[in-house]
Phi, psi and omega in degrees: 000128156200159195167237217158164220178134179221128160291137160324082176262194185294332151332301212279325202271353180211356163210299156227157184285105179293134143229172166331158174287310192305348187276355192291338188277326169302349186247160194278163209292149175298137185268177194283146181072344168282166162263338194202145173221150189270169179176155189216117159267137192267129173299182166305301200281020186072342176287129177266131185221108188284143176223170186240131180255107197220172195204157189297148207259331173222169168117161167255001143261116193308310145090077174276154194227113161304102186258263191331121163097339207260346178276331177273316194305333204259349163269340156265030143259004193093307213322153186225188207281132166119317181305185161211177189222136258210056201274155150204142200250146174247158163236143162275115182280353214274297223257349196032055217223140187241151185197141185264132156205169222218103221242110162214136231231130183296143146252156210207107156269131177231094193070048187075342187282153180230125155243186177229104179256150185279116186262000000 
């Protein structure tokens, strides 16, 4: 399993999603010469969500960023600056078939403590 977990900022919450460089390796491979790749994450609720994962065309850091898909996923969820959000890649060993899901969570203060409930 692997994948990754993020607090919200005002970027992520209105135009994309930074994610780690390292996730880059959980996702499926870059076609030659691309920039970018599709992938589709499963949600709490079972709803399936496409996203597009693209990365700078020059430079030596790649800065990959979740665009396509990723704007829609955060209005209907609501989410704001301070939630968070959750990707993680599976592997089936029986079947060896790779899948995504895709988790976000409210933050919620109670006497200054910040929790996360799953929305």
């Amino acid at each position: 399993m692997e994948g990754f977990s993020k607090i919200l900022r005002k970027t992520d919450t209105k135009k994309r999603l930074s994610v780690p460089i390292r996730f880059l390796k959980s996702l499926p491979p870059f076609k030659l010469g691309s920039h970018a790749v599709e992938f589709e994450a499963t949600d709490e609720k079972g709803e399936t969500w496409a996203f597009q994962c693209s990365t700078r065309k020059r430079g030596p850091y790649r800065k990959p960023v979740l665009t396509r898909g990723w704007v829609a996923f955060v209005k209907s969820k609501k989410l704001q600056i301070g939630d968070k959000v959750r990707f993680v890649k599976y592997k089936n060993r029986a079947t060896a078939t790779i899948s995504y899901k895709v988790r976000a969570e409210k933050e919620i203060k109670i006497f200054g403590a910040i929790f996360y409930a799953p929305i």
